[in-house]
DRENTI-497376 format. One record per residue (C-alpha): z, y, x. Coordinates in steps of 0.25 Angstrom, whole numbers, padded with zeros to 4 digits, always signed. Layout:
ZYX...
//
This chain:
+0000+0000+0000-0005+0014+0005+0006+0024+0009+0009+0035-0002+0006+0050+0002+0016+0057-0005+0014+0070+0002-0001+0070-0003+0004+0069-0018+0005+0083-0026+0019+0083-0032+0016+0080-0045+0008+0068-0040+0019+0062-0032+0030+0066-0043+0020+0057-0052+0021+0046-0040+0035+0045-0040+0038+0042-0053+0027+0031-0053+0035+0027-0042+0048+0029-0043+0052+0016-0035+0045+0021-0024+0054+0027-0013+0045+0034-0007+0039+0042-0017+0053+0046-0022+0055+0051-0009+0043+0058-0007+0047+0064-0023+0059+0069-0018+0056+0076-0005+0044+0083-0013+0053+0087-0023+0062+0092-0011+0054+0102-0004+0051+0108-0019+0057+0124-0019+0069+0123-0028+0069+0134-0039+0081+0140-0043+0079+0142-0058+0094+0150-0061+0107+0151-0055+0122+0149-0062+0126+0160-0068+0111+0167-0072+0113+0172-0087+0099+0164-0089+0103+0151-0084+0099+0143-0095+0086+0149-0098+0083+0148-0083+0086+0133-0083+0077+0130-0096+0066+0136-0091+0066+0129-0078+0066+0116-0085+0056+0120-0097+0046+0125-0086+0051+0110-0076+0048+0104-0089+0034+0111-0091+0030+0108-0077+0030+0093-0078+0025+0094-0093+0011+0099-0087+0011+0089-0073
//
């Protein structure tokens, strides 16, 4: 069996891989460091009078994003 090329996958691609093969070790791995080296966003803060409205949207717009891929 040919060697996997992770790096060659566009995100959505190896996401998609991983969970066709979630009993692969390597693609997990491979998930995991990708997801990694993502920016992390600070959506709001404790204490922001708009916390809650902050948090839904986040989650409504997370959602929409992986309604569309």
């Amino acid at each position: 069996m040919s060697e996997i090329n992770y790096n060659q996958m566009s995100d959505q691609e190896l996401r998609q891989y991983f969970l066709e093969h979630k009993n692969e070790q390597s693609a997990l791995q491979a998930y995991l460091q990708r997801r990694n080296k993502q920016p992390k966003q600070v959506i709001t803060k404790v204490g922001d009078p708009d916390f809650d409205v902050k948090i839904e949207q986040a989650i409504k717009e997370k959602i929409r994003k992986e309604i569309i891929f």
